[in-house]
C-alpha positions in Angstrom: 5.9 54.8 1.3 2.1 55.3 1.4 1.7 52.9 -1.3 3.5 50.3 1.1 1.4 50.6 4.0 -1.8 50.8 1.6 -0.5 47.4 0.3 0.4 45.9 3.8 -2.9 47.0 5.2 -4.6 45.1 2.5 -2.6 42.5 3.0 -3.6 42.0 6.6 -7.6 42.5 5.9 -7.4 39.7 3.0 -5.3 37.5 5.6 -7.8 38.6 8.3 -10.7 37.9 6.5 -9.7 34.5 4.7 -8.9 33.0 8.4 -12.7 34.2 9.6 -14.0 33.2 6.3 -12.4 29.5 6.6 -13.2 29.5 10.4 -17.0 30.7 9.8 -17.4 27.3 7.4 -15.8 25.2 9.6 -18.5 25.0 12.9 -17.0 24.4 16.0 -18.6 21.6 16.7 -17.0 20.2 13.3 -13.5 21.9 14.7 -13.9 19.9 17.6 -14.3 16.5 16.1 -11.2 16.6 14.1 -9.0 18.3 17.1 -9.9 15.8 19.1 -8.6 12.7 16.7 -5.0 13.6 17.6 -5.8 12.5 21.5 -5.9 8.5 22.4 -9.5 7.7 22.1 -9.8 7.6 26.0 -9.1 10.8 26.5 -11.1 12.9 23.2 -14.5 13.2 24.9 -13.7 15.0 28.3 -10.9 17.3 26.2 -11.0 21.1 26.1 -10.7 22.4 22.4 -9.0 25.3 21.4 -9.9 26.9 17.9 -10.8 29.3 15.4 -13.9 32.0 15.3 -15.3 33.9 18.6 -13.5 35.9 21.2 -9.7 34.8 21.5 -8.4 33.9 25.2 -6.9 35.9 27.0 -3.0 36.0 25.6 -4.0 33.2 22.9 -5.2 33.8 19.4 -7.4 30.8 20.2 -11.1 30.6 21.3 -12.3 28.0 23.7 -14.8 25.9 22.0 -15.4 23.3 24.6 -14.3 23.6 28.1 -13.4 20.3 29.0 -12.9 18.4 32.2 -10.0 15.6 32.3 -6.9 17.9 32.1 -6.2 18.0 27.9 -6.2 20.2 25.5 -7.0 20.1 22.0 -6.0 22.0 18.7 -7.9 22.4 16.0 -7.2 22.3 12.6 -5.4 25.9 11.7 -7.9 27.3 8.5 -4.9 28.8 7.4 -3.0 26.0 6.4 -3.8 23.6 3.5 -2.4 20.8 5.3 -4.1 19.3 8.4 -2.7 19.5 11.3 -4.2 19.0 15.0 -2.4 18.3 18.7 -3.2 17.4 21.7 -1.3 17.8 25.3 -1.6 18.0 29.1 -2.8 21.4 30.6 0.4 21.6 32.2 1.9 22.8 29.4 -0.6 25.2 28.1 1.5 28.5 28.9 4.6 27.6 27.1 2.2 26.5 24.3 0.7 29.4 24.8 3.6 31.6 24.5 4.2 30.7 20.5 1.0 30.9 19.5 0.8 34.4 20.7 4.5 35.1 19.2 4.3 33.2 16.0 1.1 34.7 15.4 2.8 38.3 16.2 5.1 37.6 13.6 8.1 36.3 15.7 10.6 33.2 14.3 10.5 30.3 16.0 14.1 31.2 17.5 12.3 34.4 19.2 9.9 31.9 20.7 12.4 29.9 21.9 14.4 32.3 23.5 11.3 34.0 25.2 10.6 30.5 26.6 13.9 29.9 28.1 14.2 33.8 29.5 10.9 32.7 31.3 11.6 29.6 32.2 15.0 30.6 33.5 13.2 33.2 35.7 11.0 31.1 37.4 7.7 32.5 35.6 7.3 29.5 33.1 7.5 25.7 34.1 9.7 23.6 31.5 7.1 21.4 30.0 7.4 18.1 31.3 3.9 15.8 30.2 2.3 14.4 26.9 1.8 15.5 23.7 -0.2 14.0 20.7 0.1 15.1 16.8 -2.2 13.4 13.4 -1.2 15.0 10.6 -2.1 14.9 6.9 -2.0 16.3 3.7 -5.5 17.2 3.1 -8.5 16.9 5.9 -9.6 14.4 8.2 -13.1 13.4 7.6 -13.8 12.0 11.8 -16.7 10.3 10.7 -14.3 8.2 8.6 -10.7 9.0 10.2 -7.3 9.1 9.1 -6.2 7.8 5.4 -3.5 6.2 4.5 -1.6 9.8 4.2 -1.9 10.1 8.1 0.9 10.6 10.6 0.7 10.1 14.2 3.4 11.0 16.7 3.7 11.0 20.5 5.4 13.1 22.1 6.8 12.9 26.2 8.6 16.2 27.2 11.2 16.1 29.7 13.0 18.6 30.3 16.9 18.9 30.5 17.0 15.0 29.2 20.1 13.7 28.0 20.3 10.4 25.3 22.9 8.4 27.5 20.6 9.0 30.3 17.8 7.0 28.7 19.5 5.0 26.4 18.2 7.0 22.7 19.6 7.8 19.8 19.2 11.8 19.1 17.7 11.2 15.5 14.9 9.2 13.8 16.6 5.3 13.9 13.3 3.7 11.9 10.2 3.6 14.3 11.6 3.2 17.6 11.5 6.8 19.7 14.5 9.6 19.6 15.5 12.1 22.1 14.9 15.4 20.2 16.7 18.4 21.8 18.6 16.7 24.7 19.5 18.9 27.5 17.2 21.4 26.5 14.6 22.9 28.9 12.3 21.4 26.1 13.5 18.3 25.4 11.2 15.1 24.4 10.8 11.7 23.5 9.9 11.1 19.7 7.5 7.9 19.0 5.9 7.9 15.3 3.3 5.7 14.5 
């Protein structure tokens, strides 16, 4: 048994230290341009950014690395992960975002998150997230200087909640480019559009 928890506790320094390591050579300023290429261009330079190194927020394993004024927020690329990944969205929906940060980076599944969303939403203390959502994806990083390659994927995503496909007129799964209802009827539900 002590061999275990020796081994786990390692574990979590090397995991510790190789997300401050990867955040300490990424700057934030450097954080910031590539968070921001998953926004329309209209809306990057007045964006708050959300990322990695300093003191988390409160209830977020993010720091704030630019406060921002027009009401979006921006992820930056998680150090972590090989592939990159960055998102955008309205502010509105910064506590149920929130919320899975916080669990997945507790541990929990992604069906704990989703039920703690719907327990809160269901008791008033969470809003169902109804607004905008942006996501550039790609296998390796994003230089911002020269912006996406060819490896790029862009979505856009519109979140209303409790939607149902014959109430818009969608299909429920990828049908080539056009948008898909994904998870209709749930308090989460949302328009797919790939680019």
């Amino acid at each position: 048994m002590r061999s275990f928890v020796t081994a786990s506790v390692l574990f979590l320094l090397t995991a510790c230290g190789r997300a401050e390591a990867a955040a300490a050579q990424m700057s934030p300023a450097d954080q910031v341009a590539r968070a921001v290429l998953a926004a329309p261009e209209s809306l990057r330079s007045d964006a708050t950014v959300l990322g990695y190194g300093g003191e988390p927020r409160e209830g977020d394993p993010l720091t704030v690395l630019r406060q921002g004024t027009n009401g979006i927020i921006c992820l930056a690329d998680d150090p972590d992960d090989e592939r990159f990944s960055v998102a955008c969205y309205h502010e509105s929906m910064d506590p149920f975002m929130a919320m899975g940060r916080r669990m997945t980076a507790a541990g929990e599944d992604r069906a704990a998150v989703l039920e703690a969303r719907r327990a809160a939403i269901e008791a008033g203390e969470m809003q169902p997230p109804a607004a905008a959502l942006w996501v550039l994806s790609a296998e390796s990083d994003v230089d911002p200087a020269v912006g996406p390659g060819a490896d790029a994927n862009r979505r856009s995503v519109l979140y209303m909640p409790y939607a149902k496909a014959e109430e818009l007129g969608l299909p429920t799964h990828p049908d080539g480019n056009g948008p898909w209802l994904m998870l209709p009827g749930q308090p989460w539900a949302h328009v797919m559009i790939s680019q």
